[in-house]
DRENKOLZA-854796 format. One line per field, with one value per residue: residue number from 1; residue in three letters; y, z, x of N, C-alpha, C in turn. Coordinates in Angstrom, 2 decimals, padded with zeros to 5 digits, always signed. Each point is the difference from the previous one (the first is absolute). Last residue first. Layout:
# DRENKOLZA-854796
n (NUM:...);
res (ALA:...);
n.north (Y:...);
n.up (Z:...);
n.east (X:...);
ca.north (Y:...);
ca.up (Z:...);
ca.east (X:...);
c.north (Y:...);
c.up (Z:...);
c.east (X:...);
//
This chain:
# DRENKOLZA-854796
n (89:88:87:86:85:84:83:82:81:80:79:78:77:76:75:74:73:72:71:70:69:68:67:66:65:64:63:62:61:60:59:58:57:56:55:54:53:52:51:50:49:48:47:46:45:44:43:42:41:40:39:38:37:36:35:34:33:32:31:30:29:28:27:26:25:24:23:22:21:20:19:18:17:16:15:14:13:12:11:10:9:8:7:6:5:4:3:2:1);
res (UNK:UNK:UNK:UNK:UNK:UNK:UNK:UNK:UNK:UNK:UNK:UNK:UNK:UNK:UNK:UNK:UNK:UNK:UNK:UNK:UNK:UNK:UNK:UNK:UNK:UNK:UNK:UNK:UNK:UNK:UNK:UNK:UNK:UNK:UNK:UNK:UNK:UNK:UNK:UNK:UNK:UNK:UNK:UNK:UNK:UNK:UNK:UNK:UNK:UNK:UNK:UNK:UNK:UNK:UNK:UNK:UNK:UNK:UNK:UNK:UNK:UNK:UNK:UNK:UNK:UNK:UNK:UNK:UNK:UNK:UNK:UNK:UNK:UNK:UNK:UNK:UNK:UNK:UNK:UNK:UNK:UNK:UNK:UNK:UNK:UNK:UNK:UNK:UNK);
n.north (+103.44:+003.75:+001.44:+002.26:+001.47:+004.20:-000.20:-003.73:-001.80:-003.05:-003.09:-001.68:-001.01:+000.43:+003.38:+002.73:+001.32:+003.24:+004.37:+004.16:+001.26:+002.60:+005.02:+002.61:+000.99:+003.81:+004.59:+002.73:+000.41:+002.32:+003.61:-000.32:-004.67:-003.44:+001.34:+001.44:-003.59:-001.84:+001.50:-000.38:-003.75:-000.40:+001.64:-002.72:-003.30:-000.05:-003.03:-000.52:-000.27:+001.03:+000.90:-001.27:-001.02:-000.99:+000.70:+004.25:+001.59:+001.72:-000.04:+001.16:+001.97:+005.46:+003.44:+000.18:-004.42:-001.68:+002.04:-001.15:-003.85:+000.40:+001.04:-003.67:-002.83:+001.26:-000.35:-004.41:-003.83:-003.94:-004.44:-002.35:-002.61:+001.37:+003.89:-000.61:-001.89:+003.18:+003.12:-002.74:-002.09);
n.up (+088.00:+001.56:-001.14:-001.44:+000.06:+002.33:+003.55:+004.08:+003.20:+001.10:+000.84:+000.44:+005.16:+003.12:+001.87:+004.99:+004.23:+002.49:+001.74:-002.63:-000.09:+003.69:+000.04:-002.64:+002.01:+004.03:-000.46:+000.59:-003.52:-004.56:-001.86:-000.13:-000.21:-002.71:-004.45:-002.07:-001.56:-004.39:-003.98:-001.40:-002.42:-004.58:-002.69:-000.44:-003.04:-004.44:-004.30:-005.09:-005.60:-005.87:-005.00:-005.54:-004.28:+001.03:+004.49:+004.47:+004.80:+005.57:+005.39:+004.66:+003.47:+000.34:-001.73:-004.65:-002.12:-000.10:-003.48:-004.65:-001.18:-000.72:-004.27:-003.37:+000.08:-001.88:-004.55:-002.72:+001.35:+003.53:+002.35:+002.28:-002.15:-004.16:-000.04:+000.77:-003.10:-003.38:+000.72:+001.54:+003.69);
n.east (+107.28:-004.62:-004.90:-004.43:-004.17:-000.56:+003.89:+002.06:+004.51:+004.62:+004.94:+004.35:+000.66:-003.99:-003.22:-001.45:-003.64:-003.21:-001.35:-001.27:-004.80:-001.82:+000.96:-003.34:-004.55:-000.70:+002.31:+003.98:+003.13:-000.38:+002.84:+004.90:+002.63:-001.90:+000.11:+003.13:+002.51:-000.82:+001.74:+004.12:+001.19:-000.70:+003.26:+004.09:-000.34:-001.70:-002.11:-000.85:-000.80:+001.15:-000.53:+001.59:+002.58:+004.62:+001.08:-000.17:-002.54:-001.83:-002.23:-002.48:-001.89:+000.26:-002.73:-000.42:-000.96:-004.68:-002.70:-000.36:-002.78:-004.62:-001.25:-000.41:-003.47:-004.28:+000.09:-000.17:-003.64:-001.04:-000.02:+003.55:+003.41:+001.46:+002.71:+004.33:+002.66:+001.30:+003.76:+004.79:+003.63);
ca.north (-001.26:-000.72:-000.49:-000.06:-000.96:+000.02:+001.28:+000.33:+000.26:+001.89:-000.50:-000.14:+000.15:-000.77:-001.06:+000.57:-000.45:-000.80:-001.22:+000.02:-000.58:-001.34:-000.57:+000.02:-000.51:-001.69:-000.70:-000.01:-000.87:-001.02:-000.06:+001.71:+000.89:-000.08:-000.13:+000.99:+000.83:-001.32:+000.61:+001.31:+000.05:-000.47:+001.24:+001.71:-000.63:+000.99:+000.98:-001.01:+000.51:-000.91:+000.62:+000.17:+001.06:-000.07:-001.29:-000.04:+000.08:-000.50:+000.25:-001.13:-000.95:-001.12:+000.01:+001.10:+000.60:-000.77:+000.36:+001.47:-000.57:-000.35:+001.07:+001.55:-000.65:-000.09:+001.47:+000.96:+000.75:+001.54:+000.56:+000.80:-000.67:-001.27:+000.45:+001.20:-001.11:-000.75:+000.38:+001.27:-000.44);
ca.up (+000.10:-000.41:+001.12:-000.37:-000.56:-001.09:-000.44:-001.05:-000.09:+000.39:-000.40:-000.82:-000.98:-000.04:-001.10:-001.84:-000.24:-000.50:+000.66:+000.81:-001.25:-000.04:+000.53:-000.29:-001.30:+000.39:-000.44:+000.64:+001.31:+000.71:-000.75:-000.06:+000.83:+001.06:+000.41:+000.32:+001.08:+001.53:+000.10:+000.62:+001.62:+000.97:+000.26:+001.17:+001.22:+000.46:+001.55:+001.38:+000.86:+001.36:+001.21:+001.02:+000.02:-000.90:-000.42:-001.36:-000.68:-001.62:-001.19:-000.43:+000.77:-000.13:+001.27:+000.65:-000.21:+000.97:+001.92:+000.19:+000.10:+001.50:+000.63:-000.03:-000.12:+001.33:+000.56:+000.08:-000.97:-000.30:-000.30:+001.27:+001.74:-000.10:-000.54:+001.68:+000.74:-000.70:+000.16:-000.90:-000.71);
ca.east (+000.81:+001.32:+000.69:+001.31:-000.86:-000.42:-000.66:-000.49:-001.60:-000.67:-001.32:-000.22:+000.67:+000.69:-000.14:+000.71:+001.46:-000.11:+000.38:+001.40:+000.49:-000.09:+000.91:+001.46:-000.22:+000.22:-001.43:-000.78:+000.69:-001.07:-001.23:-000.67:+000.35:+000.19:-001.88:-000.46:+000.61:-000.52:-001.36:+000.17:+000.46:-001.01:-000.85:+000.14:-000.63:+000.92:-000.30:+000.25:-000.27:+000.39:+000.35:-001.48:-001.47:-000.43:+000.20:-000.52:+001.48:-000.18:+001.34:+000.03:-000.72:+001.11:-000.02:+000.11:+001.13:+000.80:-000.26:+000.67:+001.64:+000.22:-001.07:+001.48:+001.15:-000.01:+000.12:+001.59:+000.14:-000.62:-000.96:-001.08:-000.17:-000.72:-001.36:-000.63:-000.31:-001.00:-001.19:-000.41:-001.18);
c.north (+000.01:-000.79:+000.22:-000.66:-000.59:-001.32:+000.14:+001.20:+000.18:-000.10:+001.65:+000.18:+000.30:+000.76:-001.31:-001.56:+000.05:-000.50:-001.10:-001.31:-000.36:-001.17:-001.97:-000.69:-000.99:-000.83:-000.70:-000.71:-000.05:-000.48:-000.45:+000.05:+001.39:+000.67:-000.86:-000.48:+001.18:+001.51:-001.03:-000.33:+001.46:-000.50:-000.75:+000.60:+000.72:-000.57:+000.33:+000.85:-001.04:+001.02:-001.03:+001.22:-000.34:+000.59:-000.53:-001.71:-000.44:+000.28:-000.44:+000.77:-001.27:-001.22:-000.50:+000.29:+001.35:+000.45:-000.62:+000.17:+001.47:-000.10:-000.03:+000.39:+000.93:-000.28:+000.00:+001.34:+000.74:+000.33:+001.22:+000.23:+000.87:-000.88:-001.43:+000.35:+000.55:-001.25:-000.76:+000.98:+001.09);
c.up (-000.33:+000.53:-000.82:+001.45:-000.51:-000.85:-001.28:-000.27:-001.68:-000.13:+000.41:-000.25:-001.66:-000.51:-000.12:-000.66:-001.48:-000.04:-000.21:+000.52:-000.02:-000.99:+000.21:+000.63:-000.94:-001.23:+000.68:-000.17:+001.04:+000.82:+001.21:+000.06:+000.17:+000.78:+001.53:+001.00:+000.53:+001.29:+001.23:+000.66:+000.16:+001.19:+000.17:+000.26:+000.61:+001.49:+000.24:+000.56:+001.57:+001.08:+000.88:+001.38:+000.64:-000.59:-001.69:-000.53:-001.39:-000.72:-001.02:-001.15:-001.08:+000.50:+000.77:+001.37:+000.48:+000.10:+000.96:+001.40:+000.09:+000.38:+001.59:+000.72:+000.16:+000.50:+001.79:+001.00:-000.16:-001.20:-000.31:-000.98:+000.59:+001.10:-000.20:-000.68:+001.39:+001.32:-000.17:+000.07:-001.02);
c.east (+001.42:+000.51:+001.35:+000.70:+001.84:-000.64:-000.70:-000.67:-000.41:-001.87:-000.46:-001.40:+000.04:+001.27:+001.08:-000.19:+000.57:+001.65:-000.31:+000.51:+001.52:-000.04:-000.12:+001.17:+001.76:-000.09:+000.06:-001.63:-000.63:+000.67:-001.03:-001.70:-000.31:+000.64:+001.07:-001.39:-000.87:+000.40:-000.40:-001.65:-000.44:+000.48:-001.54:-000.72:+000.30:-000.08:+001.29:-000.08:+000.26:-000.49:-000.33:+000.59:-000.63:-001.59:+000.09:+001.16:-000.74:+000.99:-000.65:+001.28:+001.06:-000.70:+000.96:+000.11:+000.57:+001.33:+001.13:+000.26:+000.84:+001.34:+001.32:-000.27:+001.29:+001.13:-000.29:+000.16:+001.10:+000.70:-000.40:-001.24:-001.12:-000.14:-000.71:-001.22:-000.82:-000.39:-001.57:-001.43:-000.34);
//
């Protein structure tokens, strides 16, 4: 997704917008590739398994809060949660 389309979904402004997409990236949460002059942005899924992993396993495992969130049943086939007001289809 490009930048412009990630800014008009959440509503924020270029500079906010970089601000965060730096963060995310730095943190390996997410990639970015250069596309002709746009930057294509997608979730890094290695590096949001590392962090799930971390927060449940290092982290909150011991929360009842957590653990009992934990034991919801998974999303259908093909069908993911919504983030942000952004379902994917």
């Amino acid at each position: 997704m490009t930048a412009g389309e990630i800014a008009r979904h959440l509503g924020l402004g270029p500079s906010r917008l970089s601000f965060h997409l730096s963060a995310l990236e730095q943190a390996g949460l997410i990639r970015s590739r250069k596309l002709a002059r746009n930057v294509i942005y997608s979730v890094d899924a290695a590096g949001l398994g590392r962090m799930m992993s971390y927060l449940l396993n290092d982290c909150c495992l011991d929360h009842p809060e957590i653990r009992a969130a934990c034991t919801c049943a998974p999303a259908p086939a093909g069908q993911f949660p919504s983030a942000v007001g952004m379902a994917k289809t």
